[in-house]
C-alpha positions as CSV (number, residue, x, y, z in Angstrom):
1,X,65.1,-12.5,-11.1
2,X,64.2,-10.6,-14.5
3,X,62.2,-12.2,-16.9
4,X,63.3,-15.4,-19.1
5,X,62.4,-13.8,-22.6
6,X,65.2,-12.7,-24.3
7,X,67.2,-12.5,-27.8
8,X,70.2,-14.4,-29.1
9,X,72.0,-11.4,-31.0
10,X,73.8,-8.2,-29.1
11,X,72.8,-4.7,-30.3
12,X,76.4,-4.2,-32.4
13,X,78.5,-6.1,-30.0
14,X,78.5,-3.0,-27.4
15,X,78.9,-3.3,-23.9
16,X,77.5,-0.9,-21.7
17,X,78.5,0.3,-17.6
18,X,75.0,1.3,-17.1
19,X,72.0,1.5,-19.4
20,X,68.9,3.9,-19.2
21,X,65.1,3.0,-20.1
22,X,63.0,5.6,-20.7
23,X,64.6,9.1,-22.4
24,X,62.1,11.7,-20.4
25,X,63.2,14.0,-17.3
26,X,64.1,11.2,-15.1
27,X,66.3,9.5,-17.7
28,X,68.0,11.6,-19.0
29,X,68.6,13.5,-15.5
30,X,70.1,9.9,-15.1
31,X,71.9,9.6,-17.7
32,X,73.8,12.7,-17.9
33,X,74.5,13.1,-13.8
34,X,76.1,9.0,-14.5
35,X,78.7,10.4,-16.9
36,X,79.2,13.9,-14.8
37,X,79.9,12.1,-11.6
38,X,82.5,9.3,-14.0
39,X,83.9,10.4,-17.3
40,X,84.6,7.1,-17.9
41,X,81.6,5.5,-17.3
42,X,79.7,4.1,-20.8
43,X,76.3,4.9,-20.7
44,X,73.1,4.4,-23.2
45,X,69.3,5.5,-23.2
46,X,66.4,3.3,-24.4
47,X,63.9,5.2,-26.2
48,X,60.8,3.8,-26.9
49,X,59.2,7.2,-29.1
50,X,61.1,8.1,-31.8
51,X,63.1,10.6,-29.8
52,X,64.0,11.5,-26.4
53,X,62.4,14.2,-24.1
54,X,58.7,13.9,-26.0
55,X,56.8,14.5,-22.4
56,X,58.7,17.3,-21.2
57,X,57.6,19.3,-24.5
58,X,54.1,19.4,-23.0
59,X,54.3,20.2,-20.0
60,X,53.4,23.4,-18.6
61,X,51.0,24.0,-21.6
62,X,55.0,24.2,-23.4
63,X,56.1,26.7,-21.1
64,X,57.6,23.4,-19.0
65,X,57.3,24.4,-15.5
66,X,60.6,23.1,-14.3
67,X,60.4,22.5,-10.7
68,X,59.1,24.8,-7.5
69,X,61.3,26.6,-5.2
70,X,59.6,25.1,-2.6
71,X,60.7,21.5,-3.2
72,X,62.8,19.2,-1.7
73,X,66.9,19.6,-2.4
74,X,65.4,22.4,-5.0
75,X,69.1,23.5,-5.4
76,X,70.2,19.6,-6.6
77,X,68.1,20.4,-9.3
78,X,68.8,23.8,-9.6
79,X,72.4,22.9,-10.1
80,X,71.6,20.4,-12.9
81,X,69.6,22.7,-14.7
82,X,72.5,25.7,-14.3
83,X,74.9,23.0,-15.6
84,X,72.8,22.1,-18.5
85,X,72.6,25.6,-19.4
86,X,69.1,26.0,-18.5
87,X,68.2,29.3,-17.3
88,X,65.2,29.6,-14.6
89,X,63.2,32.0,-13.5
90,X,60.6,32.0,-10.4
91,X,57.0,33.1,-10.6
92,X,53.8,33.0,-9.1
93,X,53.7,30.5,-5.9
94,X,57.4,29.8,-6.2
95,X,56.8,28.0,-9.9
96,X,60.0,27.8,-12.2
97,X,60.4,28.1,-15.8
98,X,62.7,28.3,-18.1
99,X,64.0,32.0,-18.6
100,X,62.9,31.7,-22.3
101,X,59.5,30.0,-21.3
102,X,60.0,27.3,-24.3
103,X,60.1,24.1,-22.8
104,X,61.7,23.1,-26.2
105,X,65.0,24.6,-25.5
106,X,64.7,22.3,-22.2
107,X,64.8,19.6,-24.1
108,X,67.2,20.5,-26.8
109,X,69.7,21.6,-24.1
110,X,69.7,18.0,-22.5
111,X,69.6,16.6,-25.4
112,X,73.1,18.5,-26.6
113,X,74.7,18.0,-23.2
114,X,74.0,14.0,-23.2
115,X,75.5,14.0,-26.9
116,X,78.5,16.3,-25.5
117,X,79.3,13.5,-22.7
118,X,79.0,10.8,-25.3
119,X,75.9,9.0,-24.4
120,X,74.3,6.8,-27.2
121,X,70.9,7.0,-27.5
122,X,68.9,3.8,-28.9
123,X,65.0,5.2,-30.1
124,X,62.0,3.8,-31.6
125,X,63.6,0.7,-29.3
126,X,61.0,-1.2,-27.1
127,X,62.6,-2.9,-24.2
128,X,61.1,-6.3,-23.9
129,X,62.5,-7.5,-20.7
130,X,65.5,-7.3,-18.0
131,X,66.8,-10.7,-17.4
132,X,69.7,-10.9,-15.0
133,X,72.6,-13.4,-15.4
134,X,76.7,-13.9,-14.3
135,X,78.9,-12.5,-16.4
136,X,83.0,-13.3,-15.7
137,X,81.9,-14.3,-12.2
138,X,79.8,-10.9,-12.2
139,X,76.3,-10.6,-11.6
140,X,75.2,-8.5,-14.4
141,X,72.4,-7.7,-17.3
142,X,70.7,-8.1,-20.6
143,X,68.2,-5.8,-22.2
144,X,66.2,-7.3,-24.7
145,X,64.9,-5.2,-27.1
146,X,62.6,-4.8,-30.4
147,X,64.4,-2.4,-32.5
148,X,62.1,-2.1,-35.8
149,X,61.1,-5.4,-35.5
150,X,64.9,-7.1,-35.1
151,X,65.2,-8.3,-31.9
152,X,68.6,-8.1,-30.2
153,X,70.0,-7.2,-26.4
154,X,72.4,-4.5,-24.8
155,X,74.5,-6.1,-21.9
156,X,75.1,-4.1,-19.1
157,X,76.3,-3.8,-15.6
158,X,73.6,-2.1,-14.1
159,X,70.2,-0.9,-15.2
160,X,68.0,2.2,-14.3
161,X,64.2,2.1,-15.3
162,X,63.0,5.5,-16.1
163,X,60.3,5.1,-18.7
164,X,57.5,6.6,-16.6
165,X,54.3,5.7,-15.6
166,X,50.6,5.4,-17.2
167,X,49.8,9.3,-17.5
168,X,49.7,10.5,-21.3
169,X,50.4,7.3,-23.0
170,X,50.5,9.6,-26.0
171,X,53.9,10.3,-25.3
172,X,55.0,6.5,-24.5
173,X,54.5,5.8,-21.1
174,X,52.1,3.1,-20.8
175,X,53.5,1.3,-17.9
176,X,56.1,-0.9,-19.5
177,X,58.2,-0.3,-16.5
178,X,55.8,-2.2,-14.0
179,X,56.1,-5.4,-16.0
180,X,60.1,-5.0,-15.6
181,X,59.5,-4.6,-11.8
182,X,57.7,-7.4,-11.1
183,X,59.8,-9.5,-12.4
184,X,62.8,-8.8,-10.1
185,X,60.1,-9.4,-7.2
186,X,59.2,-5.3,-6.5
187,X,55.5,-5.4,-5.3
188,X,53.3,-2.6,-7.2
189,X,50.5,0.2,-5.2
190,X,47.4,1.2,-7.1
191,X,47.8,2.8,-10.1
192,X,45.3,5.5,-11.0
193,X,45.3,8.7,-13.0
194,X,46.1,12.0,-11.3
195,X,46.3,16.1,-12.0
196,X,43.1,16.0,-14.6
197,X,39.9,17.5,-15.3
198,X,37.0,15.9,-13.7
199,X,33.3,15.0,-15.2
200,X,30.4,16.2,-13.4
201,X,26.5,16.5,-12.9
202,X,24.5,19.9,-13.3
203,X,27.3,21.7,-15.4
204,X,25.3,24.2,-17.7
205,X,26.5,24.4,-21.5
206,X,26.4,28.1,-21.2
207,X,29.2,28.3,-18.5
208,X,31.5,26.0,-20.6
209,X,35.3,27.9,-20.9
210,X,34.3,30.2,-18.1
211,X,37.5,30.8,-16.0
212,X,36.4,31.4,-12.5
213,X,38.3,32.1,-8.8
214,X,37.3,30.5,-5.8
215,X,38.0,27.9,-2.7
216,X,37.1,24.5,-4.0
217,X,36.2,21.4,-1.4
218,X,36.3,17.7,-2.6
219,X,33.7,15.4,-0.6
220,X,33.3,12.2,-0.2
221,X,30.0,10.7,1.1
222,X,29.7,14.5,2.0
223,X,32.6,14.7,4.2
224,X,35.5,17.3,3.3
225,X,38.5,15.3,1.6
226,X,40.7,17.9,0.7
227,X,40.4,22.0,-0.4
228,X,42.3,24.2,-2.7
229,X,42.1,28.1,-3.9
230,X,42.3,29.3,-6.9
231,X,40.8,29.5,-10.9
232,X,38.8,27.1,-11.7
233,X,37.4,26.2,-15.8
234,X,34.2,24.9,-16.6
235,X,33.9,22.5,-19.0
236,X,31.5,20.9,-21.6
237,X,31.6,18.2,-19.2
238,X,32.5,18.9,-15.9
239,X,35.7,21.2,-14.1
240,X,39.3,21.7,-14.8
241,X,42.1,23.9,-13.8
242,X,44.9,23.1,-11.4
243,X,42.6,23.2,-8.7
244,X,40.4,20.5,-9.9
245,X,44.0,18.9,-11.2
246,X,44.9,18.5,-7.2
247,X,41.7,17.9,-6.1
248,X,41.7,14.8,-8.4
249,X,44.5,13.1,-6.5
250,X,42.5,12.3,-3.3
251,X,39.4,10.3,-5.9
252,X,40.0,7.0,-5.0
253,X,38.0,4.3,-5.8
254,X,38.6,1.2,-3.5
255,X,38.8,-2.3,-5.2
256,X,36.0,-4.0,-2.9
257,X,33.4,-1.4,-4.0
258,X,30.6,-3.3,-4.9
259,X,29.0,-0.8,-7.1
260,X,29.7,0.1,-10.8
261,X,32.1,2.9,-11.5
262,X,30.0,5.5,-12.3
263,X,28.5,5.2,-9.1
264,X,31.5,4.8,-6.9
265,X,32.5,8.6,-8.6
266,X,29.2,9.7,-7.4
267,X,30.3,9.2,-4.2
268,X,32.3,12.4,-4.8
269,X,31.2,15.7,-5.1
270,X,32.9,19.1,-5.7
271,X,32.1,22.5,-4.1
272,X,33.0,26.1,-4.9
273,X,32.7,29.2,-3.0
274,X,32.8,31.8,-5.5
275,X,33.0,34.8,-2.7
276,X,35.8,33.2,0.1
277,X,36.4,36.4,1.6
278,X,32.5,36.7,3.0
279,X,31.2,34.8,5.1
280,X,27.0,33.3,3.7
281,X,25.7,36.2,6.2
282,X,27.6,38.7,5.2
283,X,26.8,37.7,1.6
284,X,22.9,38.0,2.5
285,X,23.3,42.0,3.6
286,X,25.7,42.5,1.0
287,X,22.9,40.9,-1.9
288,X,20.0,42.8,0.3
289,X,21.6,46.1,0.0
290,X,22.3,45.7,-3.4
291,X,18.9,45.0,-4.1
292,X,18.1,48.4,-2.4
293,X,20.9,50.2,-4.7
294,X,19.5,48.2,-8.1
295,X,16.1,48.0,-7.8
296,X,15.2,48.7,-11.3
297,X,18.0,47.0,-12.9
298,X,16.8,43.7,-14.6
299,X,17.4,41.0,-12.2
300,X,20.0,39.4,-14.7
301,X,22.5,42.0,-13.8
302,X,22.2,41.4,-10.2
303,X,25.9,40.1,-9.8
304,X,27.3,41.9,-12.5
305,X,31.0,42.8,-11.2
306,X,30.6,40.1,-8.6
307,X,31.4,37.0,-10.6
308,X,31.8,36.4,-13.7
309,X,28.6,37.4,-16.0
310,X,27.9,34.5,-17.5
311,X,28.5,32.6,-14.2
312,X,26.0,35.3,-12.0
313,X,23.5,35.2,-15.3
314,X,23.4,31.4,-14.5
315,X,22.8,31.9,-10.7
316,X,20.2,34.1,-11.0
317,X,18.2,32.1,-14.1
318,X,18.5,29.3,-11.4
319,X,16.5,30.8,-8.8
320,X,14.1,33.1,-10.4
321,X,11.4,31.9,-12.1
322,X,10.2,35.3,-14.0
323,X,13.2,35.8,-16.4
324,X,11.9,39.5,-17.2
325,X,12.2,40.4,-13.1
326,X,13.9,43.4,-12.1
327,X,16.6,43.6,-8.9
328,X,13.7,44.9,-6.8
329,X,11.2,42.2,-7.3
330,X,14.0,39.4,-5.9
331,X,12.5,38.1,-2.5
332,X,14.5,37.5,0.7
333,X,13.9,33.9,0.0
334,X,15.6,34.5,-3.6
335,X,18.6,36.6,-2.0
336,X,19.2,33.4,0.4
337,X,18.9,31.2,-2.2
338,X,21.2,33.0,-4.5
339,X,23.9,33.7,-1.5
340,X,24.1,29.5,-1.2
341,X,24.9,29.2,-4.9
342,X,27.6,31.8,-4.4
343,X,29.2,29.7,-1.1
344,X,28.0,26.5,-1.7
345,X,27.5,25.2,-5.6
346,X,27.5,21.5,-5.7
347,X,28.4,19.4,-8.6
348,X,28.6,15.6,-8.3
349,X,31.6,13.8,-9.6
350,X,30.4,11.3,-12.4
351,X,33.9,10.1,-13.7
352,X,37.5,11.5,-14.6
353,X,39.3,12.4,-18.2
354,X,41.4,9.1,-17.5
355,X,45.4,8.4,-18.7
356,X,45.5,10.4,-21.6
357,X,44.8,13.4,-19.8
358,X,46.3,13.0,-16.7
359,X,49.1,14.8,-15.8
360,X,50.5,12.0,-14.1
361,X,50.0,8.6,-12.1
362,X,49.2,7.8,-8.8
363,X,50.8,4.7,-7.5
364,X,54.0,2.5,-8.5
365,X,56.9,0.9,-7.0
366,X,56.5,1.7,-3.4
367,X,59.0,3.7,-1.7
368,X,59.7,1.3,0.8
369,X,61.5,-1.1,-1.5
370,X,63.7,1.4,-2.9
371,X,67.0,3.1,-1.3
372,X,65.8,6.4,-1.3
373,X,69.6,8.2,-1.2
374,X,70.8,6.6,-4.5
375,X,67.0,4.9,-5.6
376,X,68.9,1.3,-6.2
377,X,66.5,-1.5,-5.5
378,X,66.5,-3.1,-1.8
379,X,65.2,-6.2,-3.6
380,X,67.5,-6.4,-7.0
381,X,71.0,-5.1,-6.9
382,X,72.6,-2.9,-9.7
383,X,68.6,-2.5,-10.4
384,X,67.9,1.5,-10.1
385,X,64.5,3.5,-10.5
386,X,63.9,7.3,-10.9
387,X,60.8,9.4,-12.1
388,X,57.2,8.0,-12.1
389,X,57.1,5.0,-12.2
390,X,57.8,5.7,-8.3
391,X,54.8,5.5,-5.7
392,X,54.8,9.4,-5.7
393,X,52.1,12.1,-6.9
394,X,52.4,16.2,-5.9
395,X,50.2,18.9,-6.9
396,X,50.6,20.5,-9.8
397,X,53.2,23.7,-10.1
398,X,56.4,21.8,-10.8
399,X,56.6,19.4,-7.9
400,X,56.1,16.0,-9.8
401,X,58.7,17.1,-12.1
402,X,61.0,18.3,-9.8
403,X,60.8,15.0,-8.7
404,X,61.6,13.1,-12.0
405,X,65.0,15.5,-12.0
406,X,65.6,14.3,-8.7
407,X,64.9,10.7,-8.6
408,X,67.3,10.8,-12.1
409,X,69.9,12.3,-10.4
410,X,70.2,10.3,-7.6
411,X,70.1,7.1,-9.7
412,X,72.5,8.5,-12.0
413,X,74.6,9.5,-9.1
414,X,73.9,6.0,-7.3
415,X,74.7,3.8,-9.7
416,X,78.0,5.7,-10.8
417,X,79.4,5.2,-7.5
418,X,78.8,1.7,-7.3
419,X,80.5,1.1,-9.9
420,X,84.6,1.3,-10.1
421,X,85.7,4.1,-12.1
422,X,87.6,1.5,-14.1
423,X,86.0,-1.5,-14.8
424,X,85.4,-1.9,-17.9
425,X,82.8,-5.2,-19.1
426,X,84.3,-7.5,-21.5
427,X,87.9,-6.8,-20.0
């Protein structure tokens, strides 16, 4: 049963079919794929920003990376797009974007084709709660609401919550959606932040915004967790880039750890082979016959070409202590020494960027609880959910929101059909 808060006045006397909260990818896949699948279905989104599709505008540094070829029912969403009048295009590791790579004309196309099929959008609206009553013998809904501080409710038929998770509250979601789950009895997993830069010991300032290729390990208690290839940035404060974005998905910090947060990170560590293609032998005779090749070059440029300069200069001021040494004068010891920084650099994890970085959020309403064909509740009838605030986290490269387009048009789809195409509230 929803919550008991509510408000006394309807929002202009207008009855709804099926009502929306939350105008990002998931709602307003939702929304429009309702009205496609019934015409004559009335439909609304619930904005809480001051207009709809805010997140998608940043995503994919504003290229918006779309979805991945590789994804589940990819040509569901394909078809939406194509329908919307969205153009993609594939690129590297089967990532899709929009021909134009704006993901501005992403959102101004949705936002056309939900004003062509007549759907009114309520923003700067802040749902307060979902309470669920009998209406003409009809189990149905009110949405209370604070719309510039007059409080009022839409009534509706069914309800789909789409207004995201906890990742980049900047943009409005900042979990308002859990609240609304919970009170219809949905239980809730863990929530953390996912897909962000990480903090760590032993990064040097001179390596900060050095962009760098490699095969990056996660440990915990120095046991593998999980590995990933590709570029990897250095920070003032730690890593970043995608890999570090994926790695960050599998640091968990368990609930019964008795220790303070800082230290439960520091359980973590992160490693990167800067040379995956060699083995640390093969790195040694490599660096050894170099050595014989560059004698009188200053040491500095001893991995000049290898790695990036800034990144070898590092290495090398690491494990030499003369600074004025030439290629020559490095010992076997030194060559060893410098081949485990090149296959082995460690950097422990001391803490993570948090929500407002985070690309998105780990945890939600558990799968389980939800009908995963049309994503109505298995707890709450005529109660739908789509997008993020599901228990659901991929890697980064379009799969998360791939599945926001999804989950939306499933719902959309899902609570159309549950609905006859005639029924009309009020009647």
């Amino acid at each position: 049963m929803g919550s008991n808060q509510k408000s006394t006045k309807s929002l202009y006397d207008i009855f709804y079919d099926i009502c929306v909260i939350g105008g990002g990818a998931s709602g307003l896949a939702a929304a429009i794929s309702i009205v496609e699948k019934t015409p004559t279905l009335r439909v609304c989104i619930i904005e809480k920003k001051e207009d709809i599709g805010k997140k998608i505008l940043a995503t994919g540094n504003g290229r918006c990376n779309i979805t991945n070829i590789s994804c589940e029912s990819f040509d569901v969403v394909k078809n939406f797009l194509n329908n919307s009048g969205i153009l993609i295009k594939e690129e590297e590791d089967g990532r899709m974007y929009p021909q134009s790579g704006q993901a501005a004309a992403v959102v101004e196309l949705l936002k056309w084709k939900a004003k062509k099929l007549n759907i009114t959008t309520f923003t700067n609206c802040q749902v307060l709660s979902v309470i669920s009553i009998v209406r003409n013998e009809a189990k149905e809904f009110n949405i209370n609401i604070d719309c510039a501080g007059e409080k009022v409710f839409i009534p509706c038929k069914k309800v789909i919550i789409a207004c995201g998770g906890k990742s980049a509250p900047q943009f409005g979601t900042t979990g308002d959606g859990y609240g609304i789950a919970k009170s219809f009895g949905h239980t809730l997993s863990k929530l953390h932040p996912v897909l962000m830069p990480v903090k760590c010991d032993g990064i040097k300032k001179s390596l900060k915004g050095i962009r760098v290729k490699g095969k990056v390990t996660l440990l915990k208690n120095e046991k593998p967790v999980a590995e990933e290839m590709g570029e990897v940035q250095f920070t003032e404060d730690g890593l970043s880039g995608i890999c570090i974005f994926n790695l960050s998905r599998y640091i968990r910090l368990e609930e019964n750890e008795s220790v303070l947060l800082n230290d439960a990170f520091r359980n973590y560590s992160i490693e990167i082979d800067f040379l995956p293609q060699m083995e640390e032998d093969e790195v040694i005779e490599f660096l050894k016959e170099r050595r014989f090749l560059m004698a009188g070059v200053p040491a500095h440029m001893y991995l000049a070409s290898v790695i990036n300069m800034k990144l070898g200069e590092q290495i090398i001021d690491d494990v030499l202590e003369d600074k004025n040494s030439t290629i020559g004068n490095i010992t076997y010891e030194g060559i060893e020494e410098i081949a485990m920084l090149l296959k082995s650099s460690r950097y422990t994890v001391t803490g993570a960027k948090g929500w407002k970085e985070a690309q998105c959020t780990g945890g939600g309403i558990p799968l389980d609880e939800i009908n995963t064909e049309t994503m109505e509740s298995t707890l709450a009838e005529g109660i739908y959910f789509a997008g993020e605030i599901l228990d659901y986290d991929g890697p980064c490269g379009g799969y998360n929101l791939h599945h926001a387009w999804l989950t939306g048009i499933k719902a959309g789809r899902g609570a159309a059909d549950s609905l006859s195409h005639n029924q009309v509230i009020g009647e």
